[in-house]
C-alpha positions as CSV (number, residue, x, y, z in Angstrom):
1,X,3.5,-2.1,-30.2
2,X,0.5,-3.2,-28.5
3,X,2.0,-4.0,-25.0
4,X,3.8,0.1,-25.5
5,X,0.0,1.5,-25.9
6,X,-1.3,-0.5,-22.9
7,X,2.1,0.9,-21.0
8,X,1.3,4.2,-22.3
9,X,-3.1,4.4,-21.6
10,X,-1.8,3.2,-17.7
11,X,0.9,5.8,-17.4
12,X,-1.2,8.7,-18.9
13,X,-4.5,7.3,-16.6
14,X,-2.1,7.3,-13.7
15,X,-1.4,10.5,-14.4
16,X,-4.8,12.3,-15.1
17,X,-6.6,10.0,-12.5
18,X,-4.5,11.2,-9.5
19,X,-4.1,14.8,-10.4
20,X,-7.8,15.2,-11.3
21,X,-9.4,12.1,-9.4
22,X,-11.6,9.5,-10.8
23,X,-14.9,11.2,-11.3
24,X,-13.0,14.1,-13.6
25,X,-11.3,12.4,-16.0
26,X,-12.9,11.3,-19.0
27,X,-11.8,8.3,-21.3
28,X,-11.4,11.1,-24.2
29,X,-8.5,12.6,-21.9
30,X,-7.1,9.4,-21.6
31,X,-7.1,8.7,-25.1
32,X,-5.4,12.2,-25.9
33,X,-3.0,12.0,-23.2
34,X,-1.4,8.4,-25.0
35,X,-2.0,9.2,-28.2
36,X,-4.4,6.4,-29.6
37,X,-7.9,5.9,-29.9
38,X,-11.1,5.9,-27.3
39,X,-11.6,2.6,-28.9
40,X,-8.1,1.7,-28.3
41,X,-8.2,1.9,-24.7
42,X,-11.4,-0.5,-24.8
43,X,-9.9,-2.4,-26.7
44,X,-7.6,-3.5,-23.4
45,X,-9.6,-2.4,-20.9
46,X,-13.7,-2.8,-20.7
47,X,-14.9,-0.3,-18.6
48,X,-13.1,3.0,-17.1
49,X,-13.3,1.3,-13.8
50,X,-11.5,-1.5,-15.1
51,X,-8.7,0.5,-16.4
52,X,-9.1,2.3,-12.7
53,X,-8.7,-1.0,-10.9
54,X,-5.5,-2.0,-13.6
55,X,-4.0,1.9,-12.6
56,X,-3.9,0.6,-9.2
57,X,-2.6,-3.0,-9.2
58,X,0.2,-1.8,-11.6
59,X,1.3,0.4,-9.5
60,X,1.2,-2.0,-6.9
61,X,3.7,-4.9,-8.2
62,X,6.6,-3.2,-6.5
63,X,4.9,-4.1,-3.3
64,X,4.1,-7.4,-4.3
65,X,7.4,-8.3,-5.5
66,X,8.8,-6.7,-2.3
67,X,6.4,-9.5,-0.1
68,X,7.6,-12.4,-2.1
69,X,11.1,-11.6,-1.8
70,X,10.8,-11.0,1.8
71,X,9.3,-14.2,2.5
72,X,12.1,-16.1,0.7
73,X,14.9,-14.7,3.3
74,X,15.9,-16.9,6.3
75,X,16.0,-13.7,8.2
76,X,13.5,-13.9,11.5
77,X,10.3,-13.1,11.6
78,X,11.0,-9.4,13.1
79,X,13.4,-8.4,10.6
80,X,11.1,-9.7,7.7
81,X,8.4,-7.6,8.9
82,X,10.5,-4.3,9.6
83,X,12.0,-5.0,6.3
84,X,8.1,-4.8,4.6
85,X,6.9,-1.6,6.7
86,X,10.1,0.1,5.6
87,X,9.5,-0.4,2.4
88,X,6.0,-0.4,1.8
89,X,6.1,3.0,3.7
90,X,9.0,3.8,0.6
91,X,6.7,2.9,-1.7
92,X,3.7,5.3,-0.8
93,X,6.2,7.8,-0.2
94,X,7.6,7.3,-3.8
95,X,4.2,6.7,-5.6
96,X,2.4,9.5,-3.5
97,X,-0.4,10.5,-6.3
98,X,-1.2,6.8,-6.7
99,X,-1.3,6.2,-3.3
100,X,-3.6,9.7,-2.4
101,X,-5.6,8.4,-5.2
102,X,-6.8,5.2,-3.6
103,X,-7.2,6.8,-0.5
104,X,-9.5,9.5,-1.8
105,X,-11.3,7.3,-3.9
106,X,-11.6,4.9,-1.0
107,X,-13.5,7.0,1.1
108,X,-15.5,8.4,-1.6
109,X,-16.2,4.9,-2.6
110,X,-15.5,3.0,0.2
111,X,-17.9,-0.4,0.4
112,X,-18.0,-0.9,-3.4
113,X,-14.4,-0.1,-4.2
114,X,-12.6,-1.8,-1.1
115,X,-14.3,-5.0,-2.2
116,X,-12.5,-4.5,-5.9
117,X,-9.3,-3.3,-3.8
118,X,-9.2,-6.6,-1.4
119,X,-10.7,-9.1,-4.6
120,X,-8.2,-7.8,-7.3
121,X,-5.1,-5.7,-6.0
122,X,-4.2,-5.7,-2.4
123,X,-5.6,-9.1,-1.0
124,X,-2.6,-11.6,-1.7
125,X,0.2,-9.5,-0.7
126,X,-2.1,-9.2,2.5
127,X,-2.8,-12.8,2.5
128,X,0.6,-13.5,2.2
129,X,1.6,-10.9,5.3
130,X,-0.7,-12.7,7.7
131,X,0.7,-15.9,6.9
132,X,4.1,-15.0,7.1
133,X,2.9,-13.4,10.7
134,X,1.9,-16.9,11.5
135,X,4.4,-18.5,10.8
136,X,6.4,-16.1,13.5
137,X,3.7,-17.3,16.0
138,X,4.2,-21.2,15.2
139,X,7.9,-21.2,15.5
140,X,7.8,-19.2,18.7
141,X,8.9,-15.7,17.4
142,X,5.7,-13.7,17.8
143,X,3.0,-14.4,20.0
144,X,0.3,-16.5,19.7
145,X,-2.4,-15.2,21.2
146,X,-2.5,-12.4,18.9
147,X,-5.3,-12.1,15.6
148,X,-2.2,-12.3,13.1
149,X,-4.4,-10.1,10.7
150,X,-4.7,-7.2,13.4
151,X,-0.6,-7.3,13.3
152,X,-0.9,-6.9,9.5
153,X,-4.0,-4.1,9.7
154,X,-1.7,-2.4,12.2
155,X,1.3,-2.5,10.1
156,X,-0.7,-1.3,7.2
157,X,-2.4,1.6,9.4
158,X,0.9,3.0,10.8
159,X,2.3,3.7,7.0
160,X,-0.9,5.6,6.2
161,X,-1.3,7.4,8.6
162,X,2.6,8.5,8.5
163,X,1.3,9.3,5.0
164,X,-1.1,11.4,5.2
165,X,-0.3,13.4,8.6
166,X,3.9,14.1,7.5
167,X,3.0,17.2,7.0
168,X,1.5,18.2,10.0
169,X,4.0,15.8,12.0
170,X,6.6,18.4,11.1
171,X,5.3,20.9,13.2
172,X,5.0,19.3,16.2
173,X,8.0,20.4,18.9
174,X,8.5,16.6,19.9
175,X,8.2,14.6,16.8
176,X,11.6,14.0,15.5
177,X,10.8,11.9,12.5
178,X,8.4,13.5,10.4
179,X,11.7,13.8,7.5
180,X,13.4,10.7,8.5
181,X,10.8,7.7,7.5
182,X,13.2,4.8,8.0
183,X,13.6,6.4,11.7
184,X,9.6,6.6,12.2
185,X,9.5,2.7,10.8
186,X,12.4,1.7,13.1
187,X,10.2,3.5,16.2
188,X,7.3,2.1,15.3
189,X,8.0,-1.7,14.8
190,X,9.8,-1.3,18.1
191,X,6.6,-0.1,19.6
192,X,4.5,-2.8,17.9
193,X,7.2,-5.6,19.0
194,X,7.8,-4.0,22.8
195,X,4.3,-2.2,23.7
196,X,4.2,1.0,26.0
197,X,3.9,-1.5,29.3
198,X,6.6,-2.8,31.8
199,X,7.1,-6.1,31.4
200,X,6.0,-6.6,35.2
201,X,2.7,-4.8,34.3
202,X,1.6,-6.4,31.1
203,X,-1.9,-7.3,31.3
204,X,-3.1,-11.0,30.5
């Protein structure tokens, strides 16, 4: 009974917290949205941020998972990391009021909450990316000149930013993947892996 009410005070936060944001939802909303008690909800959670902060890394274990599973294939480094764009790009995609939640309340928020964020929710699946990155460098795969968390950031950046500009992306003439994400991820790490240069003229 107790782990359904904790199931059901995350799902109805999720819920109120991304339609209404952070600021405008009240823990009485919460309460009334799961059916139990104020005192209920602190009774698993402390604070509201709390609860906030357990919203967001909920919704997150699919990524998580997704990282751990990835780094136990024998596949090469290049397919491992197309494989995690492609699906962490899925998963915002798929979770979209979650992930516009973080994003607004990110820049709302930004110092105080990112260190909660990177502390508590996203830093070991990011940890874990930049060590499977170099782990392509040692064996050869990737190069190793490059900042391995750059090639994570970067990673990270092109899936939010496919996020949040989709809709305008559709209108552009010459953007032929604005409704085909697994096609924009495909283009993407091929960019990322291959740069814009000739071979001949890549700088040093």
């Amino acid at each position: 009974m107790e782990s359904s009410s904790t199931e059901r005070i995350l799902a109805s936060a999720e819920q109120l917290f991304s339609e209404q944001g952070y600021d405008a939802v009240s823990m009485n909303a919460i309460a009334e949205k799961a059916g139990v008690s104020k005192a209920n909800i602190f009774h698993h959670f402390s604070t509201k941020n709390a609860l906030y902060l357990a919203v967001v890394k909920d919704a997150c274990k699919e990524t998580q998972t997704r990282v751990q599973t990835i780094e136990k294939t024998h596949a090469t480094i290049v397919a491992r990391l197309a494989h995690f764009a492609q699906s962490q790009l899925q998963f915002m995609l798929e979770h979209g009021q979650t992930t516009r939640l973080i994003l607004r309340e990110l820049l709302k928020n930004g110092p105080e909450l990112g260190r909660e964020l990177a502390e508590q929710v996203f830093g070991q699946s990011f940890a874990q990316l930049v060590e499977m990155i170099r782990e392509g460098q040692a064996n050869g795969e990737l190069r190793q000149e490059v900042d391995p968390a750059a090639i994570a950031v970067m990673l990270v950046a092109i899936n939010v930013y496919f996020f949040e500009a989709r809709d305008m992306l559709r209108h552009y003439h010459d953007v032929d993947f604005a409704d085909d994400p697994d096609l924009y991820s495909h283009k993407m790490m091929r960019l990322m892996l291959n740069g814009i240069l000739p071979n001949s003229q890549e700088k040093q």
